[in-house]
N, CA, C and O atoms as a MOPAC input file, in Angstrom:
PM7 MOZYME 1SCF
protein

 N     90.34900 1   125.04300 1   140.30800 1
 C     89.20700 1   124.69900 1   141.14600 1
 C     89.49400 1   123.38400 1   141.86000 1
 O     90.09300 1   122.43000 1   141.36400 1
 N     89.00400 1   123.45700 1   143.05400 1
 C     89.24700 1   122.29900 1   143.78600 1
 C     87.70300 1   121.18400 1   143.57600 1
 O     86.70100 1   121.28900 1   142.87000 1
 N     88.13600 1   120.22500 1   144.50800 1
 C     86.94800 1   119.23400 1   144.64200 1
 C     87.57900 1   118.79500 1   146.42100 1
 O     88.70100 1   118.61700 1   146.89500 1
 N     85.93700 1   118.75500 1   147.07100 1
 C     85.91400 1   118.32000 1   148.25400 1
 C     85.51600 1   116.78200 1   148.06900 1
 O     85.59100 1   116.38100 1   146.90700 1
 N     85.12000 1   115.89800 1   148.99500 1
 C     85.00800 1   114.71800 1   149.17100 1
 C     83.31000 1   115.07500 1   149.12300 1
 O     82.53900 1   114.29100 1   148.57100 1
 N     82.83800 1   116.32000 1   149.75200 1
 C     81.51200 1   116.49900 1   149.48200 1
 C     81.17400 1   116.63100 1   148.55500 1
 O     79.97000 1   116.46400 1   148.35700 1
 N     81.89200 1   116.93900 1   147.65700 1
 C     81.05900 1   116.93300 1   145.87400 1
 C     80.59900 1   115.66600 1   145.04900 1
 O     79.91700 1   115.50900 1   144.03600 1
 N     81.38400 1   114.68800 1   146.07200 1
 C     82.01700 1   113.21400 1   145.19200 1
 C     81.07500 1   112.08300 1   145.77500 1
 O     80.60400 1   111.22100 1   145.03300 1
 N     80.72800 1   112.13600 1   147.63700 1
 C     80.40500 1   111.21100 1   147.83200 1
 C     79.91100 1   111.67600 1   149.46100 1
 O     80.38200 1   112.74900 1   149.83700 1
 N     79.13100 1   111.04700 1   150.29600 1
 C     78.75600 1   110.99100 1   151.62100 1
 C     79.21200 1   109.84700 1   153.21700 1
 O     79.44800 1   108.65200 1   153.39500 1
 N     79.16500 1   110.61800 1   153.74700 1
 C     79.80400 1   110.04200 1   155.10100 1
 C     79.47400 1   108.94100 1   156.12600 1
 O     78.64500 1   109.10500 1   155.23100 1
 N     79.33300 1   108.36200 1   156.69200 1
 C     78.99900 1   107.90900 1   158.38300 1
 C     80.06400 1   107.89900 1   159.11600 1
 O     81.18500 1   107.75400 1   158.63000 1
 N     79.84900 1   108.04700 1   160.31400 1
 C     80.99000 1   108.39700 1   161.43700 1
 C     80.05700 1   106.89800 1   162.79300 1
 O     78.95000 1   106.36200 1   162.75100 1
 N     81.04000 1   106.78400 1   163.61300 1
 C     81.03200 1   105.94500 1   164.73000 1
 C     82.16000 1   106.41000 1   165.31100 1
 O     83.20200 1   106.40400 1   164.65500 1
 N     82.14300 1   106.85900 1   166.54800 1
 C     83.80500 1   106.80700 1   167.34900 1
 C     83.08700 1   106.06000 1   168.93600 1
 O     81.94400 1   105.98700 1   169.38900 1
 N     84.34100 1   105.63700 1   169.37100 1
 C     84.66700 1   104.72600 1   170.42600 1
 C     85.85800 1   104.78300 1   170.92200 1
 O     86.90200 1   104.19600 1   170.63800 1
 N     85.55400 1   105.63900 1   171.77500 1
 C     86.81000 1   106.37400 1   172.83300 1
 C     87.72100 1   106.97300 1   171.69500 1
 O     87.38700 1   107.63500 1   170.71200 1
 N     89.04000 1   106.52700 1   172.13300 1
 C     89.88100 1   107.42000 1   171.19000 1
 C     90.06300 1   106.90600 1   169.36900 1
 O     90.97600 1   107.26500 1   168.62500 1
 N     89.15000 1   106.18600 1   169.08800 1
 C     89.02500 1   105.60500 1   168.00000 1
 C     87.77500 1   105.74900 1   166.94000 1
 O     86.81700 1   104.97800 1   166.98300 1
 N     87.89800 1   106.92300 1   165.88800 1
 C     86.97300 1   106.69400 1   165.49400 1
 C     86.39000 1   106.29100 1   163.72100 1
 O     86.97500 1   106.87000 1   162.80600 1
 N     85.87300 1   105.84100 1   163.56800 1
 C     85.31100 1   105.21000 1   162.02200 1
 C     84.51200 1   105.98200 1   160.98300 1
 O     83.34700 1   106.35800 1   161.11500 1
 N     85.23900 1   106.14800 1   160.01500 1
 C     84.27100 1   106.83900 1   159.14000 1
 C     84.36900 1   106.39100 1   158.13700 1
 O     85.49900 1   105.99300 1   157.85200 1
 N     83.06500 1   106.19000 1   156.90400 1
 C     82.86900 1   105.61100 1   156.08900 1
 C     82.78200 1   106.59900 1   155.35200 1
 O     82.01800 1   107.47700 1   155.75400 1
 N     83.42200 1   106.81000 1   154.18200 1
 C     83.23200 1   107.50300 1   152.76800 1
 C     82.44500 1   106.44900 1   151.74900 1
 O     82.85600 1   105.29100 1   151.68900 1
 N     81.49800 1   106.80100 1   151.08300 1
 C     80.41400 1   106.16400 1   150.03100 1
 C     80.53000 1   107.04000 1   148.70400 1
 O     79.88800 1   107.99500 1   149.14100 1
 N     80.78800 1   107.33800 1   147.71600 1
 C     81.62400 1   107.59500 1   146.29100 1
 C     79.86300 1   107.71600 1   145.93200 1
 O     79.16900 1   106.80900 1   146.39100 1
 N     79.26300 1   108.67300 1   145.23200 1
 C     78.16300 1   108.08200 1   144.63700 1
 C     78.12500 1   107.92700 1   143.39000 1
 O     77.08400 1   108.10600 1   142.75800 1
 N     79.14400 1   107.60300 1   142.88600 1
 C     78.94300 1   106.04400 1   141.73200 1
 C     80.53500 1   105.45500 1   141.62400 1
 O     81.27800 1   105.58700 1   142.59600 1
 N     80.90000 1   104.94900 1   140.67100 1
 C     81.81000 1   104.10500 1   140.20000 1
 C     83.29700 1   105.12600 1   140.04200 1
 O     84.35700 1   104.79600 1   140.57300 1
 N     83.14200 1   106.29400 1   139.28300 1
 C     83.89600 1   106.50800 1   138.74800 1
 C     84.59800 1   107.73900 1   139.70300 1
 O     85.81500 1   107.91300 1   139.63800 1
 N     83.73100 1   108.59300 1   140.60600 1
 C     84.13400 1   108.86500 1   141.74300 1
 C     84.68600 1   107.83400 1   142.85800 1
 O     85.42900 1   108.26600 1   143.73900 1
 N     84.41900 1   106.83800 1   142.82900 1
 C     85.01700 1   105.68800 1   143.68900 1
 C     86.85900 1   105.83200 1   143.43400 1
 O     87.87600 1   106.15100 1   144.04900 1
 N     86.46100 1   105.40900 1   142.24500 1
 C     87.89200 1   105.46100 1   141.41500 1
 C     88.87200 1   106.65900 1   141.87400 1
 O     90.05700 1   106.57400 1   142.19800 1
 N     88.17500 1   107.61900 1   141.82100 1
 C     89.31100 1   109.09900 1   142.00900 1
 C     89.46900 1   109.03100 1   143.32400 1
 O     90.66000 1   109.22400 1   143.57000 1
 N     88.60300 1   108.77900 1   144.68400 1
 C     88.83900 1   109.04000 1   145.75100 1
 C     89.73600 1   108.01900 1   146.27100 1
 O     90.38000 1   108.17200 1   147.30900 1
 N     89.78300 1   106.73600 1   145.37400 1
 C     90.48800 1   105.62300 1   145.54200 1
 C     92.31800 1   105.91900 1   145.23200 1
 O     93.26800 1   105.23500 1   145.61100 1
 N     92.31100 1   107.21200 1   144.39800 1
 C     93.60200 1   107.63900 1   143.97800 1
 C     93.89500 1   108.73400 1   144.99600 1
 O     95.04800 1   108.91100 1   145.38800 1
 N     93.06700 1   109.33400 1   145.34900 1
 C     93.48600 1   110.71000 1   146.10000 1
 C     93.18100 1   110.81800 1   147.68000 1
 O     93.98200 1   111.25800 1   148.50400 1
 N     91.72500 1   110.28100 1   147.99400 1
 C     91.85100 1   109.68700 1   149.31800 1
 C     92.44100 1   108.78500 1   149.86900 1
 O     91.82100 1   107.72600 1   149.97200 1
 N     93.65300 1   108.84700 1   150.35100 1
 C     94.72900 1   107.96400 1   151.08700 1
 C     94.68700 1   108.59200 1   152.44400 1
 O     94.59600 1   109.77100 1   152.78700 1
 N     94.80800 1   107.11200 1   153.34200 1
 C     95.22600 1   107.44200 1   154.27300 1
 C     96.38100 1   108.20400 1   155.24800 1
 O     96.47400 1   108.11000 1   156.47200 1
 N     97.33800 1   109.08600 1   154.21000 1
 C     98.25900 1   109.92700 1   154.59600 1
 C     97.54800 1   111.05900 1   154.09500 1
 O     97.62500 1   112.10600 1   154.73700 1
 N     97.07000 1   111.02700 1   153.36000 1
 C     96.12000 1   112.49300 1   153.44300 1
 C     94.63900 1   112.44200 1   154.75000 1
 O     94.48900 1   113.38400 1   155.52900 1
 N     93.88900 1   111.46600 1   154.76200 1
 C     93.34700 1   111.49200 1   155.28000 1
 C     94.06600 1   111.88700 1   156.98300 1
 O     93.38600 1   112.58700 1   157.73300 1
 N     95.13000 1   111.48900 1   157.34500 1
 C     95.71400 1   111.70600 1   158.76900 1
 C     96.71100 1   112.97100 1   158.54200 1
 O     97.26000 1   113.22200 1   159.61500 1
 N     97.00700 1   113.59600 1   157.81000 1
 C     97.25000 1   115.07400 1   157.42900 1
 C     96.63300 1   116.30300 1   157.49800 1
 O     97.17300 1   117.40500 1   157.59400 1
 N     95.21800 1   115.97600 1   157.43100 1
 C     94.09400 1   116.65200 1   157.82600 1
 C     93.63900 1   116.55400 1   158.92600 1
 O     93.50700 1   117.50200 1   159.70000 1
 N     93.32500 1   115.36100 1   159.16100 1
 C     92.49400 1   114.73200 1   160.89700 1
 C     94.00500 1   115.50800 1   162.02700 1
 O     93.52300 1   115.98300 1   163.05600 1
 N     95.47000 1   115.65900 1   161.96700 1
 C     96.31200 1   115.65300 1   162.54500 1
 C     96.25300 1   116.55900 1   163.60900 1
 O     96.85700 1   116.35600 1   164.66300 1
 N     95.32600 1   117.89100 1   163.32800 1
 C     95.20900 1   118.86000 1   164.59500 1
 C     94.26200 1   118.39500 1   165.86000 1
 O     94.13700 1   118.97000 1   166.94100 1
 N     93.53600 1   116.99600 1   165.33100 1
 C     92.68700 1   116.30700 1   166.68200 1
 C     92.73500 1   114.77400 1   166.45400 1
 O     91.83000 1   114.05300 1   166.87300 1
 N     93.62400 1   114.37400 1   165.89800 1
 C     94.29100 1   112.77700 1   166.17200 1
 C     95.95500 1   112.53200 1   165.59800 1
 O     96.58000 1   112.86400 1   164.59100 1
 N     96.25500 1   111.76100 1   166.85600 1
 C     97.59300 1   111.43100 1   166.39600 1
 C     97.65000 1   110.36700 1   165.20100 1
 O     98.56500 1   110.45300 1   164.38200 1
 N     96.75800 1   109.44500 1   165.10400 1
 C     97.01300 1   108.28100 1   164.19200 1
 C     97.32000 1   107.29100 1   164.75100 1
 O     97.21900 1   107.28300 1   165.97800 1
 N     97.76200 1   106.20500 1   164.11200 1
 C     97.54200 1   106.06700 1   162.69100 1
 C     96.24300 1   105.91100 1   162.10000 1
 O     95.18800 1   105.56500 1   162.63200 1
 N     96.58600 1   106.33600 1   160.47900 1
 C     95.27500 1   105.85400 1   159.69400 1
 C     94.76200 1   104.80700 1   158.91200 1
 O     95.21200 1   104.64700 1   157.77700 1
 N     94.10900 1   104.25900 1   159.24000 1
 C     93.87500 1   102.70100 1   158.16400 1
 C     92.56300 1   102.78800 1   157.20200 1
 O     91.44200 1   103.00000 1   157.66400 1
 N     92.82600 1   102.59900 1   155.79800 1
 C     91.66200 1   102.34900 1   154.46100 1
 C     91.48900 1   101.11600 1   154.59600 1
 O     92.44000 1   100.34700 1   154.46000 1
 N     90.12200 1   100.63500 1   154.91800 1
 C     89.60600 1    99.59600 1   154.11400 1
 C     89.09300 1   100.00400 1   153.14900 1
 O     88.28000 1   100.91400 1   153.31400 1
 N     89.34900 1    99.51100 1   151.75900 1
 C     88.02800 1    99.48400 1   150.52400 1
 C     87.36800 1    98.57400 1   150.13800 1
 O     87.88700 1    97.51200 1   149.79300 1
 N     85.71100 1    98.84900 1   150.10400 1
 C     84.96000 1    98.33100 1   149.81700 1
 C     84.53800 1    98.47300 1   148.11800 1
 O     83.63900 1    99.25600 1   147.81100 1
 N     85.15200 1    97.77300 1   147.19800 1
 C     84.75000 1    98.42400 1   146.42900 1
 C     83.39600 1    97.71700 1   145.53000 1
 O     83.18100 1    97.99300 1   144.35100 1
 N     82.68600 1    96.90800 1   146.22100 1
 C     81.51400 1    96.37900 1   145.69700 1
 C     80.42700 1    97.32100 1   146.09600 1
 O     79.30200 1    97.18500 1   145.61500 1
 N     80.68600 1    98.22000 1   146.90600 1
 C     79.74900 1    99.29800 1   147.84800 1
 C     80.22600 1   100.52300 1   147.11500 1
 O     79.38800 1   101.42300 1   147.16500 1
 N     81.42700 1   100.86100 1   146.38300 1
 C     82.19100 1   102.14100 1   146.08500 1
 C     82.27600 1   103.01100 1   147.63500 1
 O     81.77400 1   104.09400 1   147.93400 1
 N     82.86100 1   102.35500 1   148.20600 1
 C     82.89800 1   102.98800 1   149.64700 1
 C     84.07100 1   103.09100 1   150.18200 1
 O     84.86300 1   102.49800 1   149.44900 1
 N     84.65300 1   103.58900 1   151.18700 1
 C     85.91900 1   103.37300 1   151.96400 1
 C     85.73400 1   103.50900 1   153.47300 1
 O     85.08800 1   104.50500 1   153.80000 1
 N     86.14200 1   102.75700 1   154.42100 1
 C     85.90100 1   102.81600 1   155.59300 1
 C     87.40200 1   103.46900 1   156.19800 1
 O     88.43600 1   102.87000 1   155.90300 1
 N     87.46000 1   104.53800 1   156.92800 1
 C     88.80200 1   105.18800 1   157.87300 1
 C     88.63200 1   104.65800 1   158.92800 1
 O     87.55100 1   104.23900 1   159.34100 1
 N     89.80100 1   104.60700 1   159.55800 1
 C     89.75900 1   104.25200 1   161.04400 1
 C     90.70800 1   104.68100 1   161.45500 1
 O     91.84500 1   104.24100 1   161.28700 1
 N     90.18400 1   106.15700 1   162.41500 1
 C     91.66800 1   106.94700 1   162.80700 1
 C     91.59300 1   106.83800 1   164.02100 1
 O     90.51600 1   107.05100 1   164.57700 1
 N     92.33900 1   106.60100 1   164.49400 1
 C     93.16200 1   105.85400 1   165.83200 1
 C     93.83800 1   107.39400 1   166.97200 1
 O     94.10900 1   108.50300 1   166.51200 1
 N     93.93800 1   107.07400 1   168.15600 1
 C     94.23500 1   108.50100 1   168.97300 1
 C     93.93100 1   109.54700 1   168.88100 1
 O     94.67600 1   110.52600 1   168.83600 1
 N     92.62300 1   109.51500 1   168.83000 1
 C     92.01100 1   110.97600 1   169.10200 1
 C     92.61300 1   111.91500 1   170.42300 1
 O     92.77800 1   111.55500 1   171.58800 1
 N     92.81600 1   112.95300 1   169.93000 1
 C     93.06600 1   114.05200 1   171.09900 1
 C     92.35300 1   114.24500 1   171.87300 1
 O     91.19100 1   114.41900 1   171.50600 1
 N     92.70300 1   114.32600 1   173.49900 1
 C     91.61300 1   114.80000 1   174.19800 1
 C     90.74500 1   113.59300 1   174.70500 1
 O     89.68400 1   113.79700 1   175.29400 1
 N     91.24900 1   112.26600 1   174.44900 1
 C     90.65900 1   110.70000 1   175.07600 1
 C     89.62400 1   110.59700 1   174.01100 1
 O     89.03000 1   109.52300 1   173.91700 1
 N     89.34100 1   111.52200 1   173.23300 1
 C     88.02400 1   110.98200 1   172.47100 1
 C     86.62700 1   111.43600 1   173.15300 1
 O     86.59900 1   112.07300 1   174.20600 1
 N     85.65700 1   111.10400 1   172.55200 1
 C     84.05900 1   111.79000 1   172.47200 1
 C     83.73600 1   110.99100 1   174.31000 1
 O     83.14000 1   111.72500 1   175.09800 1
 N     84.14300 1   109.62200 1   174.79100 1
 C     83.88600 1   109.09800 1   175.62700 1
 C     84.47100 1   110.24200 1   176.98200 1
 O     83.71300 1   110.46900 1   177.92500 1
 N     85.61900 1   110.76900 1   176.92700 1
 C     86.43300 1   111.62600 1   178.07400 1
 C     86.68400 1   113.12400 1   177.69600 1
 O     86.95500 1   113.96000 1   178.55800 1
 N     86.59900 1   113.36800 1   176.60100 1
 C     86.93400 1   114.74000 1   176.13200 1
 C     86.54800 1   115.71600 1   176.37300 1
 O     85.43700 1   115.91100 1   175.88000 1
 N     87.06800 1   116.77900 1   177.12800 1
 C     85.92600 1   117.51700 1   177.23300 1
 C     86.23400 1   119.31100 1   175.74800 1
 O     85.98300 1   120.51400 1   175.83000 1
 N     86.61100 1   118.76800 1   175.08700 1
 C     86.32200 1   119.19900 1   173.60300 1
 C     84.63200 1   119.47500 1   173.55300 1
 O     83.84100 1   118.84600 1   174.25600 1
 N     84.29500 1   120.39200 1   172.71600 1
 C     82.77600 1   120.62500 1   172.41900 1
 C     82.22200 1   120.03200 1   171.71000 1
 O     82.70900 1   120.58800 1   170.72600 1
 N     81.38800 1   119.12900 1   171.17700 1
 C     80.59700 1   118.77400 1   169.83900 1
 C     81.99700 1   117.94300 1   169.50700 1
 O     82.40700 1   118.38200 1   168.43200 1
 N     82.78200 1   117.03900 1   169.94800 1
 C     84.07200 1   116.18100 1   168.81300 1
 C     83.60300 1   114.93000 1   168.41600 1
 O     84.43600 1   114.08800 1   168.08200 1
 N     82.04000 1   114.57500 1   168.38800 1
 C     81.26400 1   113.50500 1   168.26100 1
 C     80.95700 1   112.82100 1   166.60700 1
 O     80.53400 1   113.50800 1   165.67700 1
 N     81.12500 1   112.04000 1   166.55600 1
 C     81.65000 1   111.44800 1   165.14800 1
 C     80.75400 1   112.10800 1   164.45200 1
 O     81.28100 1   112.62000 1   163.46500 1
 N     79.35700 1   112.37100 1   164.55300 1
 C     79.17800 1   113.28800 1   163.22700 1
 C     80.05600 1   114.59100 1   162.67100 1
 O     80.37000 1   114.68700 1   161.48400 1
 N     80.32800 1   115.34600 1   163.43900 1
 C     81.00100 1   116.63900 1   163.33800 1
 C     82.30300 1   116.20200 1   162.58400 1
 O     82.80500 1   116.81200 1   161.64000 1
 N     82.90900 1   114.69400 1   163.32700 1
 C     84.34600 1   114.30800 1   162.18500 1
 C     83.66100 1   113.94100 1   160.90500 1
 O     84.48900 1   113.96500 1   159.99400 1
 N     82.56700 1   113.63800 1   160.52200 1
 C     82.38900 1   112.96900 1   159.26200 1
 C     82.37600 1   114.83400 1   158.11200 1
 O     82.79900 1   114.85600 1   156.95600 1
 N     81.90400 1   115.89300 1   158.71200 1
 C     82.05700 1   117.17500 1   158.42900 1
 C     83.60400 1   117.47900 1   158.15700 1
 O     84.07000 1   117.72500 1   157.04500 1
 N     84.08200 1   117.44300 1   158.95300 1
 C     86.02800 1   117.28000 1   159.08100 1
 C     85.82500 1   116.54200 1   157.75200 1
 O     85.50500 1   117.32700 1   156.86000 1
 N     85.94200 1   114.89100 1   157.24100 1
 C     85.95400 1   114.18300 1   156.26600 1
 C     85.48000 1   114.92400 1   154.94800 1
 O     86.06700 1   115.20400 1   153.90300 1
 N     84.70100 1   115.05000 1   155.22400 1
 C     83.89000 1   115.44800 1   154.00300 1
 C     84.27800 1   117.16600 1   153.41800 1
 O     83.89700 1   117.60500 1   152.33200 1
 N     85.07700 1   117.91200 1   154.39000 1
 C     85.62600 1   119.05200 1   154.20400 1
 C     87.07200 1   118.85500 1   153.52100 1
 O     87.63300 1   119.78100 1   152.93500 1
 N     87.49000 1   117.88200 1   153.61600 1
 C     88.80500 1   117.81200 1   152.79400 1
 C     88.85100 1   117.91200 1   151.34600 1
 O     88.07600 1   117.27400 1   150.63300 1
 N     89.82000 1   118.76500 1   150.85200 1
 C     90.11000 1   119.32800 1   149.75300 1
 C     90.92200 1   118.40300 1   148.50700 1
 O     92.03300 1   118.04600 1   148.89900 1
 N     90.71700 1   118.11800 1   147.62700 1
 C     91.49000 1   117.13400 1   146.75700 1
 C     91.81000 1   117.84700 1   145.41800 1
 O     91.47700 1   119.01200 1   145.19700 1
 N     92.48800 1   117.05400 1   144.53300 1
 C     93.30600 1   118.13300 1   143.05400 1
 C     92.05700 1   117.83600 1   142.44700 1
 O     91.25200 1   117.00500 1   142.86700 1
 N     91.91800 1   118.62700 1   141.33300 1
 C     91.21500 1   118.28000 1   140.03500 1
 C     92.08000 1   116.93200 1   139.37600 1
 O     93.14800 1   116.32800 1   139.47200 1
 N     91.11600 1   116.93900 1   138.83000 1
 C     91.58500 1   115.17900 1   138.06700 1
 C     92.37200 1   115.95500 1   136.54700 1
 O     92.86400 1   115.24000 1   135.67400 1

């Protein structure tokens, strides 16, 4: 059995042109911990890769149990020029939150 990032924790998205931000929030401690082992930013840009080139950058917050992405070259100029359907940072925080991780 797998585990999504949706089982573990919730999203926010912001993008700005070809750049966009998403926050992963762990809802508690010990999910923090696992996504802190398995959500990496080479997985995270392994997934995002069919609509951004990269790179990917983790900040962790871990007084929040949170992680902030910031994936860089979006395909298509981004939500500002794109004419892609719906590629508006909520729909990536769906993308985020659809990614697949191991059992612990």
């Amino acid at each position: 059995m797998s585990i999504k990032v949706y089982d573990i924790a919730h999203c926010r998205t912001g993008d700005k042109g070809r750049t966009v931000n998403i926050s992963v929030i762990a809802f508690d401690e010990a999910k923090f911990h696992y996504l802190k082992q398995h959500l990496t930013s080479e997985k995270v840009a392994k997934d995002f890769s069919p609509i951004a080139e990269g790179p990917v950058s983790r900040y962790e917050l871990p007084k929040l149990h949170a992680f902030n992405f910031v994936v860089e070259n979006m395909r298509g100029g981004g939500v500002t020029v794109s004419l892609s359907q719906d590629i508006h940072g909520k729909s990536l925080s769906y993308l985020m939150m659809g990614i697949v991780l191991p059992e612990n």
